[in-house]
N, C-alpha and C positions, 0 to 999 in steps of 0.2 A: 126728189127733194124731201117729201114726205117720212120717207125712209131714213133718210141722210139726218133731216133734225130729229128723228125719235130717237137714232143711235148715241148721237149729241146728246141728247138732252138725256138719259141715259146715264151716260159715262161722267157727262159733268156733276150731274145730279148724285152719282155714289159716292164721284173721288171727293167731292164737295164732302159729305158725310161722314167720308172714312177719314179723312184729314181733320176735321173736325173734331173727332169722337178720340184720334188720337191723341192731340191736343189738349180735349178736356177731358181723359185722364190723365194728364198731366198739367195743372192750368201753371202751376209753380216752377215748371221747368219751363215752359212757354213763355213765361214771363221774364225769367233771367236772360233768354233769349231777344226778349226787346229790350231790356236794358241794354244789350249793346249794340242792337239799329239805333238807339233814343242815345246813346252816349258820344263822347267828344270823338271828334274825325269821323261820324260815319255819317250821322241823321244832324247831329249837334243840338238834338232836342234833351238838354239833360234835364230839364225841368218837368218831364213825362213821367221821368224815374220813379218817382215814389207811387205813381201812381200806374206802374206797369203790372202788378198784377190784377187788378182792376180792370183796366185793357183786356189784360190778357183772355178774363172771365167773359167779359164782352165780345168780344171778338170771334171766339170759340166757339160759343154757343149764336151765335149770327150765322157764322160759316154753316153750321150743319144746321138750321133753319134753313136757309137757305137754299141749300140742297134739297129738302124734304117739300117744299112752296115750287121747286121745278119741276118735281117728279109728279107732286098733285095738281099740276098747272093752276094755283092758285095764286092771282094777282100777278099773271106772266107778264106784266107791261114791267111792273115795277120790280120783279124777279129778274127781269133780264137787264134790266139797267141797274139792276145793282151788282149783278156779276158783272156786269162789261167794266164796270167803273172799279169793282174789285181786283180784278186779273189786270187792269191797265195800271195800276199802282204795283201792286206785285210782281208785274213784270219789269216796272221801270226798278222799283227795287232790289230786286235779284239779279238784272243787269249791271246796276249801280254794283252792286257786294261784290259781283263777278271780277265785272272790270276793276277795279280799284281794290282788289283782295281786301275789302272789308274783315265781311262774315263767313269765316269758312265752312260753315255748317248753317244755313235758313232756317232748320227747323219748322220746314214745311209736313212734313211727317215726327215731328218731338225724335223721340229715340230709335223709333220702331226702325226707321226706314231711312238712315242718314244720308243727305244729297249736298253734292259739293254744288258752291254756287253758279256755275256753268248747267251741271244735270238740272238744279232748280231752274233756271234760265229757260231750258230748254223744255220743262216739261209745263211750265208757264206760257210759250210760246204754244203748244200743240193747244192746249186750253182756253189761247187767245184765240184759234181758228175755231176751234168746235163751240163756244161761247158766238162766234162771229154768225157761222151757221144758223144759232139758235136764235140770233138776233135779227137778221133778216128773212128767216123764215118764219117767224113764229106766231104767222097765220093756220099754221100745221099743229101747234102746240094744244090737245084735244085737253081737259080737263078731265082731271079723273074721276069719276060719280062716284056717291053721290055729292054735290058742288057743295052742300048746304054742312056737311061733315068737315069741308075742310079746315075752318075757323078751329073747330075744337081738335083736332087732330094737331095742326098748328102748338095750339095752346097747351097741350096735354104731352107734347114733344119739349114743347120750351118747360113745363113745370119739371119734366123729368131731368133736363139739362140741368136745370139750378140746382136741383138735388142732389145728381151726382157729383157736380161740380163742390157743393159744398161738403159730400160726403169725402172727399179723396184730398182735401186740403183740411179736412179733419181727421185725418187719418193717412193714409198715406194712399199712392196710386196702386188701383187693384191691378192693372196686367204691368210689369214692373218689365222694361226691354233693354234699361241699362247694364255695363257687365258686373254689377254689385250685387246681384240678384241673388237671393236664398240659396241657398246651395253649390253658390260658387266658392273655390279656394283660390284665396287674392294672392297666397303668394305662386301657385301652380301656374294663375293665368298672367303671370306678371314674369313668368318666365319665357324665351325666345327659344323655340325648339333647335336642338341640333340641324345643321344644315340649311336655316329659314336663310331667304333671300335678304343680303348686303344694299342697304341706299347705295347708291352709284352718286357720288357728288361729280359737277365741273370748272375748276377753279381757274378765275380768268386773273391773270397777274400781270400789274401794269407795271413796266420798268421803263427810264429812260434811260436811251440807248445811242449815243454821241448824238445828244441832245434833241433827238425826237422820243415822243410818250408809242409806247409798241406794247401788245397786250399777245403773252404768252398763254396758253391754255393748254394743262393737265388736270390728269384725274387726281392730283394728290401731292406727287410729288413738287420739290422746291424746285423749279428751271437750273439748269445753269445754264446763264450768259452773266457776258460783261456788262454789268450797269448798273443804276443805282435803283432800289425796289421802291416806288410808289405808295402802292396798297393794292389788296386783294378781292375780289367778287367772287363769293359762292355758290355755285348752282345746283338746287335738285335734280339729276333728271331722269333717275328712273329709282322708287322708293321703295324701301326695301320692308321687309316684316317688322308689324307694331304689334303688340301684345295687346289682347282686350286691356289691359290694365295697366297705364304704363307713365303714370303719373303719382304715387301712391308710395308713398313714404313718412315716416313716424320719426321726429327730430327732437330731440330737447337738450339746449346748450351745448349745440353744436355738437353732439352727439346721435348716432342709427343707431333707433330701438324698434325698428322695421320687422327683422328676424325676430328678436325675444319676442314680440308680440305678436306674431303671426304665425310662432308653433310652438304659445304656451296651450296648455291642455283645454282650459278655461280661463274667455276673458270676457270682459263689459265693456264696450266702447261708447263712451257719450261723446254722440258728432255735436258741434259748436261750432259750426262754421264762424259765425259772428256773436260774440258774446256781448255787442251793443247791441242788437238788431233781435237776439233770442227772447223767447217770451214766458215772462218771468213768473205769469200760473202756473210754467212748467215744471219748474226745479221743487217742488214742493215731491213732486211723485218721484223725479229722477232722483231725488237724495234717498226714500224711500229703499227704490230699487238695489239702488248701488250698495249700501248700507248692507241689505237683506244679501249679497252676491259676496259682499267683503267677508261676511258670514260661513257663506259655503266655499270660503277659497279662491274663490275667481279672482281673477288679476282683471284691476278697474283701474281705466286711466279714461282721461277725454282729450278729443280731438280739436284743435283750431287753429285759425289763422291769422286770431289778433292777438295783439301785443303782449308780453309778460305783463305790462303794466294792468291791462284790462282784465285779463284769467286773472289775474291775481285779488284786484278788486270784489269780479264775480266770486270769486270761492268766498272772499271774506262778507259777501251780504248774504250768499245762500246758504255761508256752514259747509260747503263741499268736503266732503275727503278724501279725496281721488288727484292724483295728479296730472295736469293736464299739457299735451305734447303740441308741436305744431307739424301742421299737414298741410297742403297748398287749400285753397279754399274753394277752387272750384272742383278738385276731387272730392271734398266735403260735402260741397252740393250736390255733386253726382250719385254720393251713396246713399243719401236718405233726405227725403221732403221733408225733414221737419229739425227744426232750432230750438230745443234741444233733441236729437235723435236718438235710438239706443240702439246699437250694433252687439249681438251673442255670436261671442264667434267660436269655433273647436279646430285648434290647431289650423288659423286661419281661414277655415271651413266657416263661411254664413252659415249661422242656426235660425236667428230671426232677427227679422229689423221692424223697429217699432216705432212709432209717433208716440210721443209725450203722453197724448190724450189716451193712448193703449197700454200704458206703462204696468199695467196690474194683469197682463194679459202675457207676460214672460215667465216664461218656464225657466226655471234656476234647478 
């Protein structure tokens, strides 16, 4: 038994830390991510919302305390009831997402390590027995000497959370695991290789048929029989190849400027996901930049997902001179933590991606 909770305590104690740590370099993607447990049909707590990354800060830096108070069996009474009460939410949570196809992605590991909510389910589940272990044995739980260390150890762990936390929401996440990352080409990986594996759909078609309802099933094709057709049900059931990149397109009045932009020579991209929500210290340096790029050539346009009416607004309080496209808005949040973003790119080649507050730190 002895054995059995040191392995426990162990594994809970690391994966606690490493989901943690990856989380809070990311506290901003972590936080979009509870926006929609916190929004309508899932949690229905929309009034979390504005204060979801906040949570999200919170929550993060707990998790990997937490982990760190296991490993030093510091204050095991109340370490182990706090994980048991943890993983009993999280699992009823990731059950809920599962069943009820909520959340297709928990974001129990940010980007690094994506888990559909079944694998979250399941790997919540292993953590509820090894947590259970730790909980009734943890007369075995030795403290690690010196005891008197572990307060400041604690404390000098939590100073360094807040720090990085506010370093990487000031800047952007330093290990970056999304497919946007430096040196990738959007339009190469936005391409589907010759020969990649076909979705296989299965389509259930209801027709009635001398007046009973009878449900035909093909892969594609329209049935023939005699009757009159109902409607149709579509099924996934074996999924075919997705492109790291496969959401990602550049529009303006109904128009693809996808190509032109993604192998011109030199280009400047300012992401705007939300031009209400952007933060308006920023545009002072982003005009700078753009300005100093319109100079050497570069093709400057910005990215968003709200209205003509709102980009248009923005341009006219900032002075913008760039014209600005529309793109879906959670590919926008996926390329860069920061509102307003600035994307360099060479013939859709990332050169660098910058936070606002880094703006003087591009190479033109």
């Amino acid at each position: 038994m002895k054995l059995l909770v040191t392995i426990s305590r162990c594994c809970v104690g690391i994966l606690f830390i490493f989901s943690g740590f990856i989380k809070l370099n990311d506290p901003l993607g972590f936080s979009y991510k509870l926006q929609e447990y916190f929004g309508e049909g899932v949690l229905n707590l929309e009034f979390l919302i504005p204060f979801a990354l906040l949570i999200a800060v919170f929550l993060v830096i707990f998790e990997v305390l937490v982990g760190i108070t296991l490993l030093l069996g510091y204050l095991p009474k109340l370490t182990l009831w706090t994980l048991l009460g943890m993983i009993l939410f999280f699992t009823f949570l990731t059950f809920y997402s599962a069943y009820f196809n909520k959340v297709t992605d928990c974001g129990c590991f940010g980007d690094a390590i994506p888990l559909t909510p079944w694998q979250s389910f399941s790997k919540d589940i292993i953590l509820t027995i090894l947590i259970l272990i730790l909980f009734f044995g943890r007369r075995y739980i030795t403290p690690i000497k010196p005891i008197a260390a572990h307060q400041w150890i604690v404390f000098v762990c939590f100073s360094c959370c807040l720090g990085y936390a506010y370093y990487v929401l000031m800047h952007l996440p330093v290990f970056d695991f999304r497919p946007y990352k430096i040196g990738v080409n959007i339009k190469k990986d936005m391409e589907v290789p010759e020969g990649a594996p076909e979705a296989v759909f299965e389509y259930n078609w209801r027709f009635e048929i001398e007046g009973q309802e009878k449900i035909i099933t093909t892969n594609g094709d329209y049935p023939t029989v005699e009757g009159t057709f109902i409607d149709v049900e579509t099924k996934e059931i074996e999924e075919g190849y997705v492109p790291p990149i496969h959401d990602f397109s550049i529009e303006k009045d109904g128009e693809d400027h996808t190509e032109r932009i993604l192998t011109a020579p030199k280009a400047l991209v300012i992401i705007i996901y939300n031009s209400s929500k952007s933060e308006s210290e920023g545009w002072a340096a982003i005009r700078t930049v753009t300005d100093a790029a319109l100079q050497k050539g570069y093709t400057v346009i910005g990215l968003s997902a709200s209205t003509p009416e709102d980009i248009q607004e923005l341009r006219t309080i900032h002075h913008l001179n760039f014209e600005v496209y529309t793109t879906d808005e959670t590919a926008l949040k996926t390329i860069i933590r920061s509102n307003p973003g600035i994307l360099r790119l060479e013939k859709g080649t990332i050169k660098q991606k910058l936070h606002w507050n880094d703006a003087d730190s591009l190479t033109l």
